[in-house]
N, C-alpha and C positions, 0 to 999 in steps of 0.2 A: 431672674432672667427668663426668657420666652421666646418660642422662634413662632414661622408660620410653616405651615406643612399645609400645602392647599390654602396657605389663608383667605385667599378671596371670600372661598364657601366658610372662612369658621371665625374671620377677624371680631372680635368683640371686645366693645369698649374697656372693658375693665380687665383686658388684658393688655391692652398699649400703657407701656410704663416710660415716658419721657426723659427721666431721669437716670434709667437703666442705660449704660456704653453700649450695650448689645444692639438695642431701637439704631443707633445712631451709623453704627455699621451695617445693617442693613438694605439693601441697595432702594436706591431713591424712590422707585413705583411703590415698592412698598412701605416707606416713609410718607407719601403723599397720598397712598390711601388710608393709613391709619389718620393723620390728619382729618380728610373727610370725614373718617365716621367721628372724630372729636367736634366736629362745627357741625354736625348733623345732630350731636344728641343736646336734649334740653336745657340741663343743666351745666356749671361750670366745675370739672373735674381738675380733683385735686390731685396731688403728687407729693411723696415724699423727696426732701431734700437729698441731696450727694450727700455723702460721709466724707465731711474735708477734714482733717487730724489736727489743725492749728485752731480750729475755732469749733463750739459744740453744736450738734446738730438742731437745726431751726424746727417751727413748725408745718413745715411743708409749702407750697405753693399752690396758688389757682393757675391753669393754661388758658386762656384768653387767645384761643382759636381764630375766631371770625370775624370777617372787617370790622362791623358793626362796633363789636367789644372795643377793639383797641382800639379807634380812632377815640370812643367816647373817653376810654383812660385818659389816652395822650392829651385831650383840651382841657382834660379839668386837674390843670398839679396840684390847686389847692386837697384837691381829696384825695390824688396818687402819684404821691412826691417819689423822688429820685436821692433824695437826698441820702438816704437809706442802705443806697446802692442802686444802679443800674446793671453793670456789666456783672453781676455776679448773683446767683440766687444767694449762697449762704449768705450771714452779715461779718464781711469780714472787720477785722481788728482794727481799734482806733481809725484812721485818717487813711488806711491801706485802699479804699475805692475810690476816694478823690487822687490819690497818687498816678493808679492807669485812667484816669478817670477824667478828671478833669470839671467841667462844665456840666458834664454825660450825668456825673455824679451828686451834682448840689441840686439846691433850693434857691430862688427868691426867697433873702433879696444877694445871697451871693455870685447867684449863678448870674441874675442879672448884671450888677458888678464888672463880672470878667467878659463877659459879653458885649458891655457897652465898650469897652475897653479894647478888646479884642475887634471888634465892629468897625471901630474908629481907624484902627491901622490897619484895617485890610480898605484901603481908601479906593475910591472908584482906577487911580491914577497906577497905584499896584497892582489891581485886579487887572485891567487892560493890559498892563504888560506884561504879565506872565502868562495871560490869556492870548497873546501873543506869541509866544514864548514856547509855548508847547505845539507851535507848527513847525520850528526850527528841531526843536528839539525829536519829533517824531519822523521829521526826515530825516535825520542822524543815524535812530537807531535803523532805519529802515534802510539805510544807505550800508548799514554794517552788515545787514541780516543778507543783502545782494550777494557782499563781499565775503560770506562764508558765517555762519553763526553756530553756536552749538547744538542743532535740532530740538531745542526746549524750547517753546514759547513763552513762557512765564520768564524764563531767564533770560530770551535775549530781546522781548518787547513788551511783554505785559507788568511785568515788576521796575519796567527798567524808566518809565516815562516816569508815571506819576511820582517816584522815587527822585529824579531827578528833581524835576520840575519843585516839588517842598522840599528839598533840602536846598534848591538854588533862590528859593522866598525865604528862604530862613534866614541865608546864608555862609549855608553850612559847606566846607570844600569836599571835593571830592576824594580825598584820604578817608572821608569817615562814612561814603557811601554804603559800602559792605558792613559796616559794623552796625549801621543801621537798618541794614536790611533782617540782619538777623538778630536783631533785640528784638525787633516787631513781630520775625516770625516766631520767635518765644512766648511772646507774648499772647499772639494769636493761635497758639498751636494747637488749643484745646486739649485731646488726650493723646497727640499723634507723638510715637515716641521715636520717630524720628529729629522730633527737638526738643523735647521735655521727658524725663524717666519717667514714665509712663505707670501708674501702678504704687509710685512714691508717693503720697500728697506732700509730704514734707518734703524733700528735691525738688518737687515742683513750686512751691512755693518759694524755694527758695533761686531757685531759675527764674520765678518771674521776676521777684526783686532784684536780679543782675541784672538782667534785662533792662528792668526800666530805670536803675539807678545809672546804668552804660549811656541810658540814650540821655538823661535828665544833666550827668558831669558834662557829656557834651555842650549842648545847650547853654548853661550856665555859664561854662567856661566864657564861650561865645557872647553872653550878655553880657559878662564883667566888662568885656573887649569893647562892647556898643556901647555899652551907657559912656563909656571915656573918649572914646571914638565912634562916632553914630558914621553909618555904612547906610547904603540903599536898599535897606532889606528891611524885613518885616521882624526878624530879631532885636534893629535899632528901634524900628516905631514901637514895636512894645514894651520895650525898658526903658523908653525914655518918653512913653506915654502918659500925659498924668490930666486925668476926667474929672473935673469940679474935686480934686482932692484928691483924687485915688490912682492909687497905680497900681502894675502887678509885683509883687515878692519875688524872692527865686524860685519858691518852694512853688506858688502858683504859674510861674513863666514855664518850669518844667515838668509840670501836669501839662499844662495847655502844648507840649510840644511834643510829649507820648501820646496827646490825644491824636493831635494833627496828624503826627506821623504815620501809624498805626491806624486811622480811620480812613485820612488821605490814600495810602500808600496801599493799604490791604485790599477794600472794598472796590478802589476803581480798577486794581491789578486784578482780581477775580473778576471784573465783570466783564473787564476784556478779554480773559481768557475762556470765561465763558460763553462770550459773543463768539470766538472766533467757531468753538465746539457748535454752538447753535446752528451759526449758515452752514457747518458743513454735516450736520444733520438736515438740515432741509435747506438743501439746495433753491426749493422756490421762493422762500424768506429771500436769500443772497440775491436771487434774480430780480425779486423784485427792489432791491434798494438800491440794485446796478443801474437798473432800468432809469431810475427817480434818483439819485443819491442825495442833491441836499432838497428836495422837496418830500424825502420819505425816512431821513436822518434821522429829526429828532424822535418821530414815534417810533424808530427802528431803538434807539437807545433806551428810552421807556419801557420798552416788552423787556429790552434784555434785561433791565434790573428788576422788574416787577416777577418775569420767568423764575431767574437765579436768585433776588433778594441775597444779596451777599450779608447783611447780617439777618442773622435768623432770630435772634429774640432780644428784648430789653425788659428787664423789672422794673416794676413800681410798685409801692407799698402804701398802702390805704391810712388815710390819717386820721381818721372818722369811721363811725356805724355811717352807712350810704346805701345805694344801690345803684347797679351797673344796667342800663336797659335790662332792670325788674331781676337781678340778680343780689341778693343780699349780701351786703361786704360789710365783714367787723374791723375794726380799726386793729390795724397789725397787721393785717392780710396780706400776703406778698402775692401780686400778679406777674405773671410772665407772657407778655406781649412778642409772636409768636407773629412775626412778619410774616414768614414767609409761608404760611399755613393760610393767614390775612389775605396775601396776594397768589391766593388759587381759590377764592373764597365763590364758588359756583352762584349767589347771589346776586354778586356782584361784577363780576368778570364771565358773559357768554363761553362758553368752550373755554375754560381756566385753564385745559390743561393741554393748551393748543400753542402754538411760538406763532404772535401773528404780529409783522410789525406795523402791520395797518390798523392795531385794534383802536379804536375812540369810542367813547370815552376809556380813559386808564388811569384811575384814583388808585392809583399803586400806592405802598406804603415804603417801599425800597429805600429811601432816607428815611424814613422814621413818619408817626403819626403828625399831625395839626401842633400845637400849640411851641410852648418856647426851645425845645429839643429838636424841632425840625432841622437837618443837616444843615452846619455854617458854610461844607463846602461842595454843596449840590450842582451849584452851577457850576465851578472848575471841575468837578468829576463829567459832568455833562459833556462840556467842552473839550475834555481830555478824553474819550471815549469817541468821539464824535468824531475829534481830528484824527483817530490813528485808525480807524474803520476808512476814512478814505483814503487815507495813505496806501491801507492797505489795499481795498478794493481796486487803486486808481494804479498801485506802480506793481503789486504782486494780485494777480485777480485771479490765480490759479492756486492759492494757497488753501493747504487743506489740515487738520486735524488730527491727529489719532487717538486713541483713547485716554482719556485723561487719568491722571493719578490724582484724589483724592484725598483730602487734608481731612482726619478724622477729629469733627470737633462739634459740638452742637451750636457751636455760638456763630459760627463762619462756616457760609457753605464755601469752600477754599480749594481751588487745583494748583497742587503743591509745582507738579510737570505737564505739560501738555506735547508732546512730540507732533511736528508738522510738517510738512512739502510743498514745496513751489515749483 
């Protein structure tokens, strides 16, 4: 464990330990200068892994700080596969990271597989209409929040659209709304023990697989239902999808539907909430997107995921002796791609640690680096972020903020509440 006492004058590399709970509570200035001095110094600093109690401990990891690093991991899988694991440093047990995992989790040639698959039914014809679909649905919630709402933003507009919105692509009814909400925040809750026992790793493990065994019987259930009766949803087109031979399993349909949900539903609901916190930290951001709205929209949505990076790291493990822009990697090597360090990376981004939504260029990493892991659902997070910023700005323009609560996790930078006024 380690704090700072004056750190500015005493921060030293080899006393940021990434791995340590302590780093990650923290408050954020000081999490974003330890970063800098990690992408300042030469080489690529290692880490010891968590102590998880179900599987034995690894041998540590490399942090892959700065653009450069991870963009070059991300395009070459053949030398830093996922297959291994993404969403998790240790190697968890048997088939348990393609479970939360999904697509996030494999190789070519299966990743490819469920992608082409998965590709196929999200056809230009469903795209359109639920891209549609979230301007109904954002003036709904926005029409409730007039009529009285619970002073939580997260809970009565930023969790509530994109939540909608994939479970009405799926075709999932609204009975299993809330149960879905809180299997994902299980999921996603890193060490915050307001939904995971905190301190257990065995409870915790075993909270995650309730979690996603809750959201997977769903699902299923729901496929048995399509494949005998195909429905207008994206549930039917995937079960009863079939690619030069290939279809999805159950076991695959309900991976692919903890990814959705959980990547869908978590990353655009923080990035709204943390749009909202941003304009009302700087007022002259707001002014300026009031001024312009849809001519200053989309790079107003850019900063805000590039700023926040709602996921904060993904692993990839080296399959080969290589080297990373002149970095020597032995095959085994676990890398931990560290978004959101990436997108404050002074090299690359003028004033990184500025909220500007006029910046251009902005090679943000916020969905994820270059090659086959790029976000499947980048553009409807776009679009969903987009339509409820003008909902907001256009029918509530006096809405403000207060300080947000904080989802303690490394993996998700997460605001659990955010209190606001109109």
């Amino acid at each position: 464990m380690w704090f700072w006492r004056g750190w500015r004058d005493v921060l030293k590399v080899e006393d940021i330990n990434l791995t340590d709970w302590e780093f990650w509570r923290r408050p954020l200035a000081d999490r974003h200068e330890a970063f800098k001095a990690l992408r300042w110094e030469p080489s690529l600093i290692h880490f010891e892994e968590p102590d998880v109690v179900i599987v034995p401990r690894g041998p540590g990891y490399y942090a892959l700080t700065r653009h450069a690093d991870v963009v070059e991991a991300s395009r070459r899988p053949q030398d830093f596969c996922s297959g291994r694991g993404a969403t998790n440093i240790p190697d968890m047990p048997g088939d348990m990271h393609e479970y939360f995992g999904s697509m996030i989790n494999m190789d070519d040639p299966r990743h490819a597989k469920i992608r082409r698959i998965v590709s196929r039914a999200f056809s230009p014809r469903m795209i359109q209409r639920f891209e549609d679909q979230v301007e109904a649905v954002a003036a709904q919630i926005l029409d409730e929040v007039e009529a009285g709402g619970t002073g939580d933003f997260v809970a009565d507009v930023a969790a509530r659209l994109p939540l909608k919105i994939i479970c009405d692509m799926m075709g999932i009814g609204a009975e299993h709304y809330r149960t879905v909400l809180d299997a994902t925040n299980i999921i996603l809750a890193g060490n915050d023990a307001e939904f995971v026992p905190a301190g257990d790793p065995e409870q915790v493990a075993l909270a995650l697989l309730g979690a996603g065994q809750t959201l997977k019987d769903i699902v299923e259930e729901l496929g048995r239902q399509r494949r005998a009766e195909p429905a207008d949803d994206l549930t039917s087109a995937l079960v009863n999808a079939n690619l030069d031979g290939e279809s999805l399993t159950d076991q695959e349909l309900g991976s692919f539907f903890i990814l959705l949900v959980v990547a869908g539903n978590e990353t655009t609901r923080n990035a709204i909430a943390h749009g909202l916190d941003l304009f009302t930290r700087h007022p002259e951001q707001r002014a300026l997107l009031a001024e312009d709205f849809e001519g200053r929209v989309a790079g107003a949505v850019e900063e805000i995921v590039r700023y926040v990076s709602p996921v904060v790291w993904m692993r990839r493990t080296a399959t080969r002796d290589t080297t990373l822009n002149e970095h020597e990697i032995k095959a085994g090597d676990k890398l931990v791609l560290y978004y959101w360090s990436a997108n404050r990376d002074e090299t690359v981004f003028a004033g990184a640690d500025r909220f500007d939504i006029l910046r251009d260029p902005n090679p943000h990493l916020g969905f994820g680096g270059p090659g086959p892991h790029f976000c499947l659902g980048a553009h409807l997070a776009r679009r969903e972020i987009t339509v409820m910023f003008r909902e907001l700005l256009t029918r509530l323009p006096g809405i403000r903020s207060g300080t947000p609560d904080r989802l303690e996790s490394s993996f998700i930078n997460g605001i659990k509440r955010l209190p606001y006024t109109f």
